[in-house]
N, C-alpha and C positions, 0 to 999 in steps of 0.2 A: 524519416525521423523528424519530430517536431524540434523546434526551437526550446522546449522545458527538459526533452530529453537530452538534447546535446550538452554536457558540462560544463565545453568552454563558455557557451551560449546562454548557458545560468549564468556563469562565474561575472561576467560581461553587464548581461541585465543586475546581477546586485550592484556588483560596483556605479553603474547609473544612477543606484536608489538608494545609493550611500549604505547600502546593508556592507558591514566587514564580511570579511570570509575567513573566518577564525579557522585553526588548524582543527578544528573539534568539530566544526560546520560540514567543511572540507572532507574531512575523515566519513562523519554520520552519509551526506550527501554521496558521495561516492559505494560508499556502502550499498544504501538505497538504490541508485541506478544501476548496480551491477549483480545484486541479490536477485539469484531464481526465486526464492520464497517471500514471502510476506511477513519479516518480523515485527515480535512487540519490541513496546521500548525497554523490555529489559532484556530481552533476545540483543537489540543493539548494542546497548551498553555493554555487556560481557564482550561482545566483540571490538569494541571501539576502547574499551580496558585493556584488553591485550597488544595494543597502540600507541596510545595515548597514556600518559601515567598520570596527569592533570586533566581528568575529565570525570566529571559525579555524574548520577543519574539526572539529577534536576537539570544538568548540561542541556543531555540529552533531550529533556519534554520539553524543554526552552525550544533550542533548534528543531524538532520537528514539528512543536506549535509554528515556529515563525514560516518553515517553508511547505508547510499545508494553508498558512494564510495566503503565501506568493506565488502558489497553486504550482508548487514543483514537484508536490508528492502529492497520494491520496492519505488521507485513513477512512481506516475498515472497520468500523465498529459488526461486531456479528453481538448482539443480544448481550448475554451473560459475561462471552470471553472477552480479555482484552484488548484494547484495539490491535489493530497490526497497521503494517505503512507498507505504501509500493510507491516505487519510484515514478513508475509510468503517473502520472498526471491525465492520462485523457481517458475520457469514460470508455472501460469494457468489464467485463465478467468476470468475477470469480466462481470457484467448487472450495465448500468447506468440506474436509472429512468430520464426521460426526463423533468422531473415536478419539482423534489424534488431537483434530485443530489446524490440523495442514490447511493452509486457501493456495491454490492454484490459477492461473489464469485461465480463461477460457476463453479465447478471439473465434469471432464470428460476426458479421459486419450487425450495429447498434438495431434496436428496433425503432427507428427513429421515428418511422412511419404511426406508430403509436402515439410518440408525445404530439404530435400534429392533429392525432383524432381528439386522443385525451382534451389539446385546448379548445377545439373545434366542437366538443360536446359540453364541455366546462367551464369556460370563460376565465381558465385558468392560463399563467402564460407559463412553461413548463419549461424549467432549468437543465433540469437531468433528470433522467430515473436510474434504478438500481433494481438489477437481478441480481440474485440469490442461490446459487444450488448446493443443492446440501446432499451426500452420500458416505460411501465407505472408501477410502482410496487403499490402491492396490495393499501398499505393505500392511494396514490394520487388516486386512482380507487373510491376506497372507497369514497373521498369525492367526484371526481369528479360523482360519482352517485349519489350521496347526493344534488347536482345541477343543474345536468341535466347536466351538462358537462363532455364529457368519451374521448374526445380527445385534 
């Protein structure tokens, strides 16, 4: 476990950098590290209103503006949909279903070997990259069989 996924070990580095750790911070951040899925920010907020009784949505895009700057979360921008957040901070994979909107993790060690050709053909110096997989996950399957429709 890295040091951005440890809590106390965020909680720690803010206090450092004079970031407060407001109970709304507190709440979202936790949230985030403990979430299977990948909510939006208004997937959060409905969750963090059943919480908190002093918390807006604008809360909510403040604090996960601030801790996608201090690279404690990701966002996932997919194209059209709206973003989503993971906790995890260190580059790996997601699966969008193409139905629902589900993103999933996907672990399997980086293709790092790539961004090394990438700068090595390009004279580019290469930050990160990003995959992409796009499908149908099980439960839209599921109903999509349930109707005869599987695409």
């Amino acid at each position: 476990m890295t040091e951005f996924n440890d809590l106390e070990e965020v909680y720690k580095r803010f206090k450092e950098r004079g970031i407060r750790l407001t109970p709304q911070r507190r709440v979202i951040l936790e949230y985030l590290k403990t979430c299977p899925n990948h909510p939006t920010a208004e997937e959060i907020y409905h969750y963090i209103k059943g919480r908190l009784s002093r918390v807006s949505l604008g809360t909510v895009y403040n604090t996960l503006h601030m801790l996608k700057e201090t690279k404690v979360i990701q966002e996932l921008s997919f194209g059209d949909l709206s973003s989503r957040y993971d906790g995890c901070p260190e580059n790996h994979y997601h699966i969008t279903c193409e139905k629902c909107g589900k993103v999933v993790d996907f672990n399997r060690p980086l293709f790092n070997q790539i961004e090394a050709e990438a700068e090595q053909k390009t004279d580019f110096v290469i930050n990160t990259h990003r995959l992409e997989l796009y499908g149908v996950c099980r439960d839209c399957q599921a109903v999509g069989s349930e109707t005869g429709l599987t695409s």
